[in-house]
N, C-alpha and C positions, 0 to 999 in steps of 0.2 A: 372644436370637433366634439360631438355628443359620443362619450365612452361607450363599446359594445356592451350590450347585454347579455347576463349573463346565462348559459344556457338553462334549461329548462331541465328539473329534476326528475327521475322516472322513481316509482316507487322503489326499487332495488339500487336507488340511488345514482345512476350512468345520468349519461346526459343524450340529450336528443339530436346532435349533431351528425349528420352521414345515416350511417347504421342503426344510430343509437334513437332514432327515429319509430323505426320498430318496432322497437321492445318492448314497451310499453302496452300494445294491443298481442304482441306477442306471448308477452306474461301473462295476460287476461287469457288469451284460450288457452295458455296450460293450468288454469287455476281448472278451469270449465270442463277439460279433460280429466282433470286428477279427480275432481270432485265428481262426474261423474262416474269413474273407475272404481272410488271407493263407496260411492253409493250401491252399487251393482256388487260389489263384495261382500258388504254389508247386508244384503238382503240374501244373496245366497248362501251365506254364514247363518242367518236365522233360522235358514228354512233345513239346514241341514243340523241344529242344533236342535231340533225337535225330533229329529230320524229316534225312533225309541229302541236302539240297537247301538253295541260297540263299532267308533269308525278307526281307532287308533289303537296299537299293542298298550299302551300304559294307562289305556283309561280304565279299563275296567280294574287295573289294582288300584285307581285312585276311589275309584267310586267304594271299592269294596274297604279302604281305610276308611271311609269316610263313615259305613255302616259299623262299623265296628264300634267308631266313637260313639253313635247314637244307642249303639247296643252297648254303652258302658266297658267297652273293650276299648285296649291300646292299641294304636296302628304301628306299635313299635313290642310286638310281643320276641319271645325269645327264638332266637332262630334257629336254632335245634331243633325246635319243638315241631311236632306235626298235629294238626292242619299248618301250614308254612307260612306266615306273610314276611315278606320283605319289601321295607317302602325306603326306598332311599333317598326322598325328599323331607326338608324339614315340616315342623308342624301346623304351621299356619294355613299353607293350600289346602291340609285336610281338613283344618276346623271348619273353614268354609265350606269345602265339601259336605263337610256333616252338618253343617245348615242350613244347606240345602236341602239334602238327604230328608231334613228334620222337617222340614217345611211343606216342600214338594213328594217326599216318599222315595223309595228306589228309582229311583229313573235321573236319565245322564242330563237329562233338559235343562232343570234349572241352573245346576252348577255352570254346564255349558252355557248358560246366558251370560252369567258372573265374567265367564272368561272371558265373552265378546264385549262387555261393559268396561272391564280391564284394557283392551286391547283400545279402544274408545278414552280411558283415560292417558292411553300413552299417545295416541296424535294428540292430545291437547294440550300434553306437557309438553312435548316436541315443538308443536306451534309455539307455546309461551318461550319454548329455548331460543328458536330461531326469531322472535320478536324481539328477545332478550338483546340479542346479538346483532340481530341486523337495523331493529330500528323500522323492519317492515311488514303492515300486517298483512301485503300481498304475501310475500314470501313465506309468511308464517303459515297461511292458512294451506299452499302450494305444498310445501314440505312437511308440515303436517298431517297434513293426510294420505299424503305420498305411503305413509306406513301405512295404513288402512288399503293403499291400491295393490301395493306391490304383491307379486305372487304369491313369496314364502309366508307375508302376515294371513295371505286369503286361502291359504293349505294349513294356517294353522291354529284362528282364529278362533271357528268355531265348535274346540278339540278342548275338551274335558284335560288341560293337562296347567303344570302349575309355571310357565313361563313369564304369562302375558302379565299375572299379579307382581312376581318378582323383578321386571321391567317398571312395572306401573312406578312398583313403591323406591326405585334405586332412582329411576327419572323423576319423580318428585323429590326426593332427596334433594338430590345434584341442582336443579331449577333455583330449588330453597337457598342452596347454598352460595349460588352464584346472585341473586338477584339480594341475597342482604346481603353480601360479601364475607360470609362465614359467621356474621351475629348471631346468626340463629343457629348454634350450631349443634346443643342441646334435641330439636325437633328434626336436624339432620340427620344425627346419630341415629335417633332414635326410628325415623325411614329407614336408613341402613340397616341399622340390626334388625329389623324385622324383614326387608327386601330377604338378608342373609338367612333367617329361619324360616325363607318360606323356597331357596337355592339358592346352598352357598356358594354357589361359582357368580352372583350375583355382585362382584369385587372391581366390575369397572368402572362404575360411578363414584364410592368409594375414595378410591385410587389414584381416581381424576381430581376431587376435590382437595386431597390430602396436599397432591403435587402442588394443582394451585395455589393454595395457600399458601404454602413455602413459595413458591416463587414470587409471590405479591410482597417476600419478607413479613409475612404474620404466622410466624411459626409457634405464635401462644395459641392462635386459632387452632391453627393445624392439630398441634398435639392435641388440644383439648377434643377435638371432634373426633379423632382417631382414639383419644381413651377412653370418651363414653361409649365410644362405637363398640370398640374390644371388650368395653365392662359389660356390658347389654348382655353382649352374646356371651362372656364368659357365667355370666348369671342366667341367662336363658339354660346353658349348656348343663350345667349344674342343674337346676331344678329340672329337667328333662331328664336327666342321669337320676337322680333321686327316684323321679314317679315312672321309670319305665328296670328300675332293680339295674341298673348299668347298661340295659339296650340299647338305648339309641347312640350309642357313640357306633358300636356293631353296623346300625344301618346308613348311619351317616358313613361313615368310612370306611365301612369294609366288604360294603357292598357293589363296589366298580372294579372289580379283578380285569375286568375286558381290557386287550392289549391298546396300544394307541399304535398308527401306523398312517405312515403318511398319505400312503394309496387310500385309506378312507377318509383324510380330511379332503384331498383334491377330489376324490367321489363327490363328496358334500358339495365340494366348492363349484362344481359342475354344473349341479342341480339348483344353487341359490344363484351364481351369475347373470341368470337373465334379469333376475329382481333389481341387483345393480348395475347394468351395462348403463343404464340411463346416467346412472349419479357418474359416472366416470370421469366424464373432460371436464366436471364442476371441481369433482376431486383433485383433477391435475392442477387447476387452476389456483385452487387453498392452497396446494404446496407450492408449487414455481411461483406465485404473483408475493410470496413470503407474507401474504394475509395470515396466516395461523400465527405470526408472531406480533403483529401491528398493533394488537390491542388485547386485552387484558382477557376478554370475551371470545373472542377467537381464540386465544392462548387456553381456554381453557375448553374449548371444541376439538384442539388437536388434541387436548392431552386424554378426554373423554374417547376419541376417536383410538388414539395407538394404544391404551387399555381396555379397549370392547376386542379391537385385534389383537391382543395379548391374549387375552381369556379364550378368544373362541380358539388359539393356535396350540393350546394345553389342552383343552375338553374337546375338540372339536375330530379328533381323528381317533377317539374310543372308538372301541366295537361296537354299542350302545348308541353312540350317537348321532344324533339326525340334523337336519335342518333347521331346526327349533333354536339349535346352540350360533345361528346364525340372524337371528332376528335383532340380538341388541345391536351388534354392526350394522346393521341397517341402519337404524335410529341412528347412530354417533353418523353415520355417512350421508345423512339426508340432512344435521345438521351443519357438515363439515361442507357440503354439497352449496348449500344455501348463503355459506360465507365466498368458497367460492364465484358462485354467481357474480354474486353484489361486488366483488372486488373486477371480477372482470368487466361490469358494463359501469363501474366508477371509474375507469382507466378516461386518462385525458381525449383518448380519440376511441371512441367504445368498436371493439373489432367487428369488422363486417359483418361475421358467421354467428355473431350477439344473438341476434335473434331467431336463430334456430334452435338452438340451445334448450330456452325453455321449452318451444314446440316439439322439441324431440324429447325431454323428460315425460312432456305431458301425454301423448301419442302412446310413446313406450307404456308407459302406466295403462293406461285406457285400451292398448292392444293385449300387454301381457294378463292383463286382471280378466278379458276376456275369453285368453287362451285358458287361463287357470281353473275358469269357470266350466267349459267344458270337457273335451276329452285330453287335455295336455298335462290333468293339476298332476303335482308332485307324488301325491298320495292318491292312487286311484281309487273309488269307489267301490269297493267290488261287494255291495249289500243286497244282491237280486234277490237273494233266498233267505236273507238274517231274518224278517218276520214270521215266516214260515218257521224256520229253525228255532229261535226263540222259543215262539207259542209250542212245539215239538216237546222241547226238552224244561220248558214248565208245566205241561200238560200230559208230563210223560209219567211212567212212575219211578224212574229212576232217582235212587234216593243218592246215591255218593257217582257226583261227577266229576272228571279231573277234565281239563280243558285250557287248551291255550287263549283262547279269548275268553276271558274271564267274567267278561260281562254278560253273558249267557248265563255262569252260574250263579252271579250277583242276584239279575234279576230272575232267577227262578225261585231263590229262593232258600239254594240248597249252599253246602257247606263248601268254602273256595278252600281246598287242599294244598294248592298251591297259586297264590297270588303274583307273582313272576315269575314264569319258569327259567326266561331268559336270566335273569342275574341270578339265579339258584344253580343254571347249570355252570356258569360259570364259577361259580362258590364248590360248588361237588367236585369241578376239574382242579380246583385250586387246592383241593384238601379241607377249605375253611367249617363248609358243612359235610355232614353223611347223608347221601342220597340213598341209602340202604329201606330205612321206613318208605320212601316212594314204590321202590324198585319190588319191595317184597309184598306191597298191596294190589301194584299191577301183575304181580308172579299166583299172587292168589286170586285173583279175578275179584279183588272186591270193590271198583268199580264198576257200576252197572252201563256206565257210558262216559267212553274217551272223544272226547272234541279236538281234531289236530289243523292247523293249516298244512298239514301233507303226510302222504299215508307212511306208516313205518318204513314198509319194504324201500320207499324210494331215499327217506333220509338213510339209512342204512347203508345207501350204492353214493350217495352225496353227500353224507353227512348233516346236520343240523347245529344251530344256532340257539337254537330254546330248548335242547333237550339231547340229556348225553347217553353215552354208547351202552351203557346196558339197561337202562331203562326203555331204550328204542327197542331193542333184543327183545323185554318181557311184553310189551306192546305187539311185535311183530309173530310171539310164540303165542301169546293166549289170547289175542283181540283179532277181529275181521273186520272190514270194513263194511258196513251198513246202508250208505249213505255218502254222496257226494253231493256237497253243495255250493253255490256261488255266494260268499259269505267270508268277508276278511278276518283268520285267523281261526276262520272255522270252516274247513272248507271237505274234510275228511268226519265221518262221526263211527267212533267203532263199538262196538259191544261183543261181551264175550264169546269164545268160541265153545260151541257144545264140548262139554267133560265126556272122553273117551270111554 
């Protein structure tokens, strides 16, 4: 009797028996969906990365670090001091910024390119993970771009802020270190400490690699990777203390007073869920099929995986934070996602429901990237009148403006007085700085124009988030409102009130 043959292998490895028949043409249109989702992300990331106006609260203190540098200033000046900056990211996002800056001139354009180029090298690291581990370059290319489709990357892709670099450089690390097995662990480190000096909450890659090692039993690896990594940044940390007179430990650390609270991590987790409901039953699949322990590759996806959820479950329920704090979790869950797959359509008899699977990844992706695009995204648009305002208040004569969107004063021109209000008000309520130089220049009307996202009188009955209680008072007693505009973070503009 001629032996059966044996079945027929599907790129994600299952077999073609029953259900497993499917799969095959059913992975192909989720590649066709995903890649068309992140195409369409991709171009409406560009086209809003040239908007020449503030779209996010932190861009415009990044851009204004950035100008400082080109203007031979430190983006880590003394925080006492007034005009006020506080940047509480480390130094490397803003060099780039500042070469930008240097390159292209004041405008948020080019940087924002850098960070969609960034967010481009993280689906390719991703893809190279998931090929690492699976063996497939369907899957890789499927879940690799998968970051590029999903919602939260396409709210935040094409945003002037220093996430997408500090991903880029911790997911090249991690690739590096898994695909020599720690040899190279010297250009590891050396990803790491800079991921770390460009956001040090940047620790899940890291942490993953450390772990693996030691569980491979090469713990001379381990160590060693772990104390170049520490030497890096204890010598970065040092010579940055040196050239900034003891500042920048101030901005690194002590500029996150904001409470943490769980009502705002589940807020968060509200708003990034639809980006993952898709990767879910892959999820379940990693854990219950005990794939995350079956191979050395997987083992070190889990460990990647429950370190990006460690991180975002510390940083992620600040006052301060967004969505943003939810992007590296993506990455480890589209990785973790892709092992599940493969494990589920490798099972001896591939489950019926096989091939929905990736049709519902793909779908989801290609529905959500479309809602994201329009009127659903996370961050609404609200720039009807920033051109208009803009040109207003560079074309105005007002020479000292204080403004919550900051990138109005960047690109005017004029002098940014206060660079974050939001972590300054928190620092005033905390005792750490004296809000007294603000309070006493708004009490003397020597600003000639306040820029607010809402008018005094009303945070005053509500309270605010970017600005504390007597300073709103000298706002509300010597400022009137001028001007109501359709314009994110600037949507109030007030100017003095006539001297009695």
């Amino acid at each position: 009797m001629d032996a059966m043959p044996a079945p027929a292998v599907t790129a994600a490895g299952g077999n073609r028996t029953a259900a497993g028949f499917f799969v095959r043409p059913a992975e192909w249109l989720m590649v066709a969906c995903i890649l068309a989702a992140a195409v369409l992300a991709l171009w409406q990331a560009a086209a809003e990365a040239r908007l020449p106006f503030q779209l996010d609260y932190e861009e415009g203190n990044i851009l204004n670090a950035g100008w400082r540098i080109v203007s031979g200033e430190t983006p880590y000046p003394d925080p006492q001091a007034f005009p006020n900056a506080l940047n509480p990211y480390g130094p490397i996002g803003y060099w780039l910024t500042a070469l930008g800056v240097k390159v292209g001139g004041v405008s948020f354009t080019l940087p924002r390119l850098g960070n969609i180029a960034c967010g481009l090298a993280i689906a390719t690291l991703l893809a190279l993970l998931v090929l690492h581990c699976t063996a497939s370059r369907l899957l890789a290319a499927s879940f690799g771009m998968y970051f590029l489709a999903n919602g939260v990357t396409r709210t935040w892709i094409p945003l002037l802020r220093v996430d997408m670099l500090a991903i880029a450089l911790s997911l090249a690390g991690l690739w590096l270190c898994l695909r020599s097995e720690g040899r190279r662990w010297p250009v590891v480190a050396a990803l790491f400490a800079a991921a770390l000096f460009v956001k040090y909450t940047a620790l899940a890659a890291p942490a993953a690699c450390f772990v693996w090692l030691i569980l491979r039993r090469d713990s001379r690896r381990a160590l060693r990777l772990a104390g170049a990594t520490g030497a890096l940044c204890v010598a970065g940390f040092v010579a940055m203390q040196a050239g900034t007179g003891g500042d920048f430990f101030f901005h690194m650390f002590r500029t996150h007073p904001d409470p943490w609270t769980l009502r705002r991590l589940l807020g968060i987790f509200v708003l990034v869920e639809p980006s993952m409901v898709a990767l879910a039953p892959l999820l379940l699949a990693f854990l219950v099929l005990g794939s995350w322990w079956k191979s050395e590759r997987a083992r070190a996806a889990a460990l990647y995986l429950i370190c990006a959820c460690g991180v975002v479950l510390v940083t992620g329920g600040k006052a301060g934070s967004f969505i943003n704090h939810f992007l590296e979790p993506i990455v480890a869950c589209a990785l973790a996602a892709a092992l599940g797959y493969q494990a589920l359509v490798a099972m001896p008899r591939t489950p019926r429901l096989a091939p929905l699977l990736p049709l519902t990844v793909g779908m989801a992706a290609l529905f959500l990237t479309g809602a994201f695009t329009q009127d659903a995204r996370v961050v609404p648009l609200n720039v009807s009148d920033c051109a208009e305002l803009y040109r207003s208040v560079h074309d105005s004569g007002a020479k000292q403006v204080l403004a919550e969107n900051v990138g109005v004063v960047a690109l005017a021109g004029r002098t940014v007085w206060d660079s974050n209000p939001f972590v300054l008000t928190q620092l005033v309520r905390t005792k750490a700085i004296s809000g007294e130089p603000l309070e006493r220049m708004v009490e003397e009307r020597r600003f000639d124009m306040i820029v607010l996202s809402d008018e005094p009188e009303a945070m005053k009955l509500n309270g605010s988030r970017r600005w504390w209680g007597r300073v709103v008072n000298a706002m509300d007693a010597n400022y009137r409102v001028a001007r109501i505009c359709d314009c994110a973070e600037a949507n109030f503009v007030l100017v003095p009130k006539a001297r009695p």
